[in-house]
Structures are given as C-alpha cells and as structure tokens.
N, C-alpha and C positions, 0 to 999 in steps of 0.2 A: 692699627689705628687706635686714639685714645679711647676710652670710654670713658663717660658719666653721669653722674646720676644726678637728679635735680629731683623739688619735691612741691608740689601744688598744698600750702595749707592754708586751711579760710578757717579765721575765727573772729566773731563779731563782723558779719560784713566787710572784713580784712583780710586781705592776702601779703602770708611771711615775703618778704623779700629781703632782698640787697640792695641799698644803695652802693650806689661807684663813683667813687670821685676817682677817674682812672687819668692823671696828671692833666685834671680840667676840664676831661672830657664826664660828665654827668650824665648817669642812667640809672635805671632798673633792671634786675634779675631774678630769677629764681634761686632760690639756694642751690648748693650744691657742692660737687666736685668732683674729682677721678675717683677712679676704683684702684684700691692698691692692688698689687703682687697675692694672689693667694686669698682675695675678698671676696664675698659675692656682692653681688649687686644690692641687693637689701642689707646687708652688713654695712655696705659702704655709705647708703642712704645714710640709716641711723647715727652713724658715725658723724657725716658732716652736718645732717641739720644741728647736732650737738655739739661740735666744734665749732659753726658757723653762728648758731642762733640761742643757744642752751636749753631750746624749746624739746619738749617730749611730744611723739607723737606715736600711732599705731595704725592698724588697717590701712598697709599702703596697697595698690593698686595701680599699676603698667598701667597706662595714659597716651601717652605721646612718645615715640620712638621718633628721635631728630637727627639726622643724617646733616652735621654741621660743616661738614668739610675734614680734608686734614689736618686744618689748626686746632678746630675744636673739638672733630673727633663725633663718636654716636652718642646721642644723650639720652639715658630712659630716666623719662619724666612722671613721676608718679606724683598720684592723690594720697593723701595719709590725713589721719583723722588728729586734730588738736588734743594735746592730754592736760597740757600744764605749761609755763614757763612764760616768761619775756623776753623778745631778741637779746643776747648779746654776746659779743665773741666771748668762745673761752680763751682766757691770759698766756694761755697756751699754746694758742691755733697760727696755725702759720698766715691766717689773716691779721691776725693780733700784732702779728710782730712785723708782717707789711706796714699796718697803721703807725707803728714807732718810727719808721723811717719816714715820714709826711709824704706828701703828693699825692701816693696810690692808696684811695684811704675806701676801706670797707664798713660800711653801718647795715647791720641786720634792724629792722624796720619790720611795722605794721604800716598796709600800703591798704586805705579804704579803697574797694572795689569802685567804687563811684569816679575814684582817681585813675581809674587805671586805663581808659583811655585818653587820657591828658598827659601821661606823661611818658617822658623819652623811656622805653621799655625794650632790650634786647633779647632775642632778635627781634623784631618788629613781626616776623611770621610770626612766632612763637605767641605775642600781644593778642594777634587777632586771633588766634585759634583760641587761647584763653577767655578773650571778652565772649566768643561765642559758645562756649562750653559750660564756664562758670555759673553754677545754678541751676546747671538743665543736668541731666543723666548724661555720662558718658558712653560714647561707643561700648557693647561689648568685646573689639579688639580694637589693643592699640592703632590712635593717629599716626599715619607715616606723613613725615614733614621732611622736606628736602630744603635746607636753607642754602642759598648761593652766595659764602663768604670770600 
C-alpha cells in the first residue's frame, strides 16, 4: 500500500497548504507526498515540504496516522515547527511541471486558521480533526483516522 507523508505547519495564525485546482474541481490540502524506495518517513517529509512549499521547517512530530484507502494509501501526518520560507513550488518539482501543462494546477498557500472551516478542505475527516486539535496539545499517541474513499 502507498505511504505518505503530510505536514501540519502554523505560522502567524496560518496553516501551510495546498491549493488544488484539480481540472475544476477546487480544494485544500496538507502538503505532502509518497515516500520514495529507500526513504524514511522524515526524509521523505523534508523533502516534499521543500519541493512542494520551499518552506524550512524542524521538530516534526507523528500526529495523525490516516488509513486513506488503497488509492491514497497510509498517511503519517506530522506537526513540524516554521524555520523560514514562503510557499512555493520548486521549478523543479513534479508539481511545477503538472502546473505547466494547465488544468491540474498546484498553489502552496498560507491558509488563515480562521478560514479553515469555510473552506472545501480534503479529506473533510482530516478538517475536523485539525480544526479541533489546532491550538490545543496534541495526543501523546498518534490519531488513527479511517477515511472511507
């Protein structure tokens, strides 16, 4: 089954995201993405919030453990602390080079918390589990989340 990794960061009353223009269909997500061949899991974190966002971040933190189905596979969702950076793809990133081809387009975004229950946000579990976590202390063991995709 796939695995990956996604990453909770709040800076200024802001949570990193993704916008998804996914051929019209508009959302929110966490960053992220698979874990290569030979990655660990925190390799693979760092790796995409910085091809995804070019944001630095540190002290990450297992979170949410999301059992997405076989499309999307187990997701560990971690907390990591703001270093430095503004969203945005590297010119590099195989989201970058999605956006050249139009329709399926990716924007790394600062998403004001305040927004974050207004707006279309996948998965919708994953929404409410953040609007209720966000701000408080998290569990000392990962959330298990069972999404039904």
């Amino acid at each position: 089954m796939r695995q990956v990794v996604r990453a909770i960061v709040i800076k200024d009353q802001s949570l990193l995201v993704m916008h998804r223009n996914k051929f019209g269909q508009t959302y929110h997500a966490l960053v992220g993405g698979g874990i290569d061949h030979g990655e660990t899991a925190e390799q693979a974190l760092y790796r995409e919030i910085m091809e995804e966002t070019g944001v630095q971040v540190n002290n990450h933190k297992l979170v949410i453990i999301e059992d997405a189905g076989n499309v999307y596979g187990i997701q560990y969702i971690y907390t990591c602390d703001y270093v430095s950076g503004e969203p945005k793809l590297a010119p590099d990133s195989p989201e970058a080079q999605i956006n050249a081809l139009g329709q399926n387009l990716y924007t790394p975004m600062w998403l004001p918390l305040s927004e974050l229950p207004n707006v279309v946000f996948q998965p919708k579990e994953l929404q409410a589990v953040l609007l209720e976590h966000i701000g408080m202390a998290w569990p000392p063991e990962p959330i298990h989340l069972h999404i039904n995709s």
